[in-house]
Structures are given as C-alpha cells and as structure tokens.
N, C-alpha and C positions, 0 to 999 in steps of 0.2 A: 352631470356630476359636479359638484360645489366646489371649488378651490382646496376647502379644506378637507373635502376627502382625497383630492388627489395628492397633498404634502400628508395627509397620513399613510396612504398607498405607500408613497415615496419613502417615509420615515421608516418603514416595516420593511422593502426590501433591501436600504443603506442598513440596517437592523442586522436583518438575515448576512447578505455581503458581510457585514465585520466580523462575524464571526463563522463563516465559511473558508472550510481547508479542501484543496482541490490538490489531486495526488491523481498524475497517470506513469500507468504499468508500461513497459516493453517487454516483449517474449516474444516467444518463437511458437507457432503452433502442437502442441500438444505438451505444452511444459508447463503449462497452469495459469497463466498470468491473468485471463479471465477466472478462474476458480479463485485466485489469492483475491483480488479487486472483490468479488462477493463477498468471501469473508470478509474482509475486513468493514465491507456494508455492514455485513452481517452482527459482527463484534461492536460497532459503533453503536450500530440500533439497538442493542443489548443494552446499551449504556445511557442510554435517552435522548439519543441524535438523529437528527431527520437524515437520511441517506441518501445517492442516488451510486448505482452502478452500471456501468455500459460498457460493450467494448464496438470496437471501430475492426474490422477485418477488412484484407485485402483479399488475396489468392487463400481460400480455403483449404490450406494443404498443410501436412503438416511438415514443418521447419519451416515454414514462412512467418515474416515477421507479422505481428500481432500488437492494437497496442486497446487498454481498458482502464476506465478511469472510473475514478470517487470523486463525490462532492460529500461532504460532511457539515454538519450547521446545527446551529443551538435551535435554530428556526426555519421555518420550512423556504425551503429551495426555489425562488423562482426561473432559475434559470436552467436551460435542457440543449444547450447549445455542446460540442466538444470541449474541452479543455486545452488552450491554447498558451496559458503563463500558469502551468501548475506552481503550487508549494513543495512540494517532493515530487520526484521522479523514481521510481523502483527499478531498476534494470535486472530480471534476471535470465538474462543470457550476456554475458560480459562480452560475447562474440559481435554483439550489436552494437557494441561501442565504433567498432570499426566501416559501421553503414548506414547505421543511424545516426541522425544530430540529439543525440537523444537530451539533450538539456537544454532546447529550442525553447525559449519563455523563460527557462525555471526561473521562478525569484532568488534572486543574491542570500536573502532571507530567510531560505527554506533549505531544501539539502536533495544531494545526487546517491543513491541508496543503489549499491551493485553487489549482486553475488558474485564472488570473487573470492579467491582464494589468497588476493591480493592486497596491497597493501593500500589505506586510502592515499598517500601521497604517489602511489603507483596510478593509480586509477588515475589524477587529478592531471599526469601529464600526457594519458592518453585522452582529455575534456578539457585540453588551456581552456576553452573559451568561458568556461565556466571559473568563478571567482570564487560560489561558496562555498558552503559544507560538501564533503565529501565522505560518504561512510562506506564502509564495506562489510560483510559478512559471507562469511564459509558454507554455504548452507546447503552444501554438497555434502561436505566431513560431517557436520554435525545432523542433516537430514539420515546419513546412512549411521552415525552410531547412535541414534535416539530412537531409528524406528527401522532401520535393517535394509533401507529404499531409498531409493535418491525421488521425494518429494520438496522440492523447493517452495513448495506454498508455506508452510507449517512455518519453515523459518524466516520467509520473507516477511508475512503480516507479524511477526513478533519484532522483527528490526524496525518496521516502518512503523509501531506503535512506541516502542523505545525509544526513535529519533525523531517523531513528530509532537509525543507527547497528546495525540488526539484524545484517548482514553488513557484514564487510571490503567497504570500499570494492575495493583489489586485488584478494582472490578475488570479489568479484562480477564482475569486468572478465573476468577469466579464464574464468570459468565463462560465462558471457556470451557471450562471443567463441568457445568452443566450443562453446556450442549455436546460434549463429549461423551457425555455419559446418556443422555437422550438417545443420541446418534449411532451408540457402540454399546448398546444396551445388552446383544448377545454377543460381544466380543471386549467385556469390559479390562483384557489383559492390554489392548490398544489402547488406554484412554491414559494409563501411567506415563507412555511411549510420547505421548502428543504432549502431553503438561509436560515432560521433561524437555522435547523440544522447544516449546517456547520459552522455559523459563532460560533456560541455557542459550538460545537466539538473542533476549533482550540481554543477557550479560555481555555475549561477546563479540555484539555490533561493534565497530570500531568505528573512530572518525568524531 
C-alpha cells in the first residue's frame, strides 16, 4: 500500500472522528435503556447518519445495572470498540447516581442527561466531579400523562436530541411520526400519545 493511500485512509477516519457523537445509556435492567439507545440509532439513521448501537450487560436480571451506547457520524464509523469518554451520558435511573460513576470520561463539552424529578443544580451536587452541563428531565410525570404508563424511553431520546442537537429537532418529528404511524398502524389512537410526548420531553428538558 502506497503512502498516499495510507494518509488518505487516515484523512477519512480523522473525517469520520470530527464529526462523531458518542452517547452512553445507564439503566437498570428492564426500564429500557437498551430499547432508548436503539431508538435513537434508529431516529439518527432516519436522518442520514451512519449509526451504531450496543449495550454492554452484566448480571442478566432484572434491576441490575445496564449500560448501552450510540455512535452517531456524518461518515461511517471505524471504530467498534465500547465507549469510554462519551459526549453525553443519559441516566435513567437516578438511583445509579449513587453506585455508579456514571460521568467516568464525559467531556466537560458535552452534558450529564438524568431522569429526575430534580432539579439540574440538585443533580450537579450529587456528580461534583463532573464540571459540565447538567440537564434533567421528569420523564416519569410526563411518560404517565402523555401516554397513561411509566415509559421512560419516549422521553429520554426526545431530551438527549434537544440537548445534543444530533438531529433536527423538525426532521426528528417527521421521521417520528412516520415510524409511528408504520408501527401503530392498527392502534393509530397511540401515535397522538408518542408525538405529544416528545414534543413536550424536548420543551421541558432543563439544564
């Protein structure tokens, strides 16, 4: 191989790398945190982003901790390794704050995303170690009056697209609302429930 293919090699994955957002989940086993991390592959690749989604399991049980990550890129992905200095971290079990380092890497840069009921300046002093962004979202109160159920996915991928800014707010909606309506084709009284969750998740992310 010739020099100049290996500085073009090079050129295409420093390419890929700058425009790559690496986001990992924590959850607890059966509360979604692998299903949210899909979607939001899912929602990305809607949009015309090369994706990848995984999760990392321990003790296969459920309430054990959980954790699954995104890579997102304008360009395809060379890298398959875990995720060890994400750009956001999503926390939805806020109970993990207290056993997990759950902001281990995160960049200063990026931001700490917790379902919480709490406030981000509450969060921030149970995580000193962490400097940056700190956002929160209810997504308990507003999973059970938008859709009658405590689903914490619906509103956590709408937070972490409002505070990462990965996808257009508008084509996420669009794209959304089509696979909603694909997906819930004989239950289409469910697709109103979903769009109002997310539109009401990216409003009252806080932080």
């Amino acid at each position: 191989m010739s020099e100049n293919s290996n500085s073009s090699m090079q050129n295409a994955a420093d390419s890929s790398l700058s425009s790559m957002v690496e986001v990992r989940w924590h959850g607890r086993g059966g509360q979604g945190a692998k299903t949210a991390s899909q979607l939001l592959a899912d929602a990305a690749f809607m949009s015309g982003k090369y994706v990848q989604s995984f999760p990392e399991y321990g003790p296969e049980r459920s309430g054990a901790p959980i954790t699954a990550y995104n890579r997102i890129s304008d360009e395809r992905c060379p890298i398959h390794s875990n995720i060890y200095d994400p750009d956001y971290v999503v926390v939805v079990d806020e109970t993990l704050l207290e056993s997990v380092d759950v902001a281990s890497g995160l960049k200063e840069g990026g931001a700490l995303i917790v379902n919480t009921s709490k406030s981000p300046d509450d969060i921030r002093k149970e995580v000193p170690s962490y400097k940056g962004r700190v956002c929160t979202i209810d997504a308990r109160r507003i999973s059970l009056d938008c859709l009658g159920a405590y689903f914490p996915n619906t509103p956590m991928l709408a937070a972490v697209v409002a505070v990462s800014g990965i996808i257009d707010k508008e084509t996420f909606m669009k794209d959304m609302e089509g696979s909603y309506r694909h997906k819930f084709v004989k239950k289409p009284q469910v697709v109103e429930g979903n769009l109002k969750c997310l539109r009401v998740s990216m409003d009252e992310v806080k932080g």
